[in-house]
N, C-alpha and C positions, 0 to 999 in steps of 0.2 A: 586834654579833652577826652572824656569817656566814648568809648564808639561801643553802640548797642548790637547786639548779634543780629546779623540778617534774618525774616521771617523768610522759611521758604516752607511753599505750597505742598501739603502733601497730595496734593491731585491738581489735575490736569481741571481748566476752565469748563470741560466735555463733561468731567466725570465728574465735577459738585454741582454739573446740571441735571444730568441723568440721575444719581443721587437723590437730588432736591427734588424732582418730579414725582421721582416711587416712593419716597416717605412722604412726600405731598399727598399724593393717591393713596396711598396705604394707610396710614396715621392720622393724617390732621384734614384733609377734606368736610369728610363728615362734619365734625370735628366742629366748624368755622362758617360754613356753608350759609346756613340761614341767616346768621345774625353777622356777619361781616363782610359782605359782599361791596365788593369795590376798595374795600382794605386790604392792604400789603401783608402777606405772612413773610418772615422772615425763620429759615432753619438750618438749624447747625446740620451740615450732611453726616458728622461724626455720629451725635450723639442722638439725633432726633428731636432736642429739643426747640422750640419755637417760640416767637412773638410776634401780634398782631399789632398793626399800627396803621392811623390813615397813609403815611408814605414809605417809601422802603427807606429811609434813612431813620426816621423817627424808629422803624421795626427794629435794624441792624444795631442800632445803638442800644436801645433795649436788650437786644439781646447779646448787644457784648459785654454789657454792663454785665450781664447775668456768668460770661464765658468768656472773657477777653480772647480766648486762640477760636473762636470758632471759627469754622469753614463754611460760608453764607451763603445759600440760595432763597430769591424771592421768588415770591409766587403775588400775583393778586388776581383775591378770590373770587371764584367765578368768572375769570378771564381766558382766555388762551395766552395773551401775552402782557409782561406787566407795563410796559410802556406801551402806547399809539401812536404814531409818524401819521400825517397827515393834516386834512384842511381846520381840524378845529384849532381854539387858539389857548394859548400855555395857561392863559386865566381857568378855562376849564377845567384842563389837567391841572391842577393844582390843590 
């Protein structure tokens, strides 16, 4: 049985946040703003590059397809946070 080399992270969960935010803000904002609001950006902290998708899986896949080692932060646009915890119901979120 072949055994695959472990993936390890070159950064800290912290810092493909921090990362993902200032290329969020810097880069791609503008960017996505008007015309995709409520859709998931998905970006490589490496390389800057990104994919827009209604969920951040749909995005992530996109865009590994594009990068398979990318290092992934979401973002959904025009949100502060990409998920909401509360009384609404998953059918919403969805």
């Amino acid at each position: 049985m072949a055994t695959q080399p472990s993936q390890s992270r070159a950064y800290s969960a912290e810092e493909i946040a921090s990362l993902g935010d200032e290329i969020y803000e810097r880069q791609i904002r503008s960017r996505v703003e008007t015309e995709h609001r409520g859709e998931v950006v998905a970006i490589d902290v490496e390389t800057g590059d990104f994919a827009v998708e209604k969920t951040a899986l749909a995005a992530a896949d996109r865009l590994l397809a594009q990068s398979p080692s990318a290092e992934i932060w979401c973002v959904r646009v025009g949100h502060r946070a990409l998920h909401h915890v509360g009384a609404r119901s998953i059918q919403e979120l969805a």
